[in-house]
C-alpha positions in Angstrom: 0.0 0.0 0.0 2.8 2.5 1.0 4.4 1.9 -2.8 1.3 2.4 -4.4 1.1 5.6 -2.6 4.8 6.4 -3.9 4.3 5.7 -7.4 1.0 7.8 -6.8 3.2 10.8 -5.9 6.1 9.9 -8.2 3.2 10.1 -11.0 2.2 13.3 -9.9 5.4 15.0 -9.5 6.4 13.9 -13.2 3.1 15.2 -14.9 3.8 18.4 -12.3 7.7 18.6 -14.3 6.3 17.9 -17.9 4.8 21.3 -18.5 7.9 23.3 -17.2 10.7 20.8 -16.9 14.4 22.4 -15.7 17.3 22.5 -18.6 20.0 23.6 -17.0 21.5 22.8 -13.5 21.1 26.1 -11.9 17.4 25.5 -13.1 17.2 22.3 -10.7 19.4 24.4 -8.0 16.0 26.4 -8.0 13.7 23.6 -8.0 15.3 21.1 -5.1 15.5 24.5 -2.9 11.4 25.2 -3.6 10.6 21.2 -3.2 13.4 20.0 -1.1 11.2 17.0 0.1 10.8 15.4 -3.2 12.9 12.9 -4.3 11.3 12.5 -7.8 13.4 15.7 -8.4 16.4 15.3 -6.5 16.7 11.9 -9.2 16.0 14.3 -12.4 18.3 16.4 -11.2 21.2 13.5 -10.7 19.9 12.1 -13.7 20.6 15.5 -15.7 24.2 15.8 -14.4 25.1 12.3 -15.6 23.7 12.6 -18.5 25.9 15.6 -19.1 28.8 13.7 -18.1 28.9 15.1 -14.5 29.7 11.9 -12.4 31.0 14.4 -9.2 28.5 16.8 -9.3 25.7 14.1 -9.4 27.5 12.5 -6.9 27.4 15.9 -4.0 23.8 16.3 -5.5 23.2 12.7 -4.3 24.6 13.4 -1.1 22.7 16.6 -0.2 19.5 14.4 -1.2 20.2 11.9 1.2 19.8 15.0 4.0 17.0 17.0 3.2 14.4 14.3 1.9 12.1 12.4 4.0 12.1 9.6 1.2 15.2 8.5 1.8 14.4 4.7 0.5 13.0 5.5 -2.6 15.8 7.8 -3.3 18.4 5.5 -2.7 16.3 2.8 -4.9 16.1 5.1 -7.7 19.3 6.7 -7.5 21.1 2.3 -7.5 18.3 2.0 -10.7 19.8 5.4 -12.6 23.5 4.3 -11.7 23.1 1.0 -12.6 21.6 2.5 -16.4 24.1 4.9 -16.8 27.2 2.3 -16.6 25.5 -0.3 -18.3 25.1 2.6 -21.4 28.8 3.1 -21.0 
């Protein structure tokens, strides 16, 4: 029941991103400091560093997320899924 409830939120927060979704990393900078609860964009915003090649930056954005968010589990779920992609794409 509490991971249908996550993926409830998760869905939420993605449809939320898709009309006004961040570009650039100063634009996520913005975003995790207005919603610092939500891991949904604490893992876009890791996921946008690595996809720009940014292993250490994602890496002291993964730490602060581990701080601030109550979701820590589904961060640290998400975050093993995303690293797990991006070195199996490498």
């Amino acid at each position: 029941m509490v991971f249908n409830r996550e993926l409830e939120i998760s869905a939420m927060e993605e449809r939320a991103l898709q009309g006004d979704v961040p570009q650039t990393p100063d634009d996520f900078e913005k975003l995790v400091r207005s919603s610092p609860n939500s891991s949904f964009v604490w893992i876009k915003y890791m996921a946008t560093l690595l996809d720009l090649a940014d292993v250490e930056k994602a890496r002291a954005v993964a730490e602060r997320s581990v701080c601030c968010p109550k979701h820590l589990f589904l961060i640290l779920k998400r975050s093993l899924v995303i690293r797990s992609c991006f070195l199996s794409s490498q």
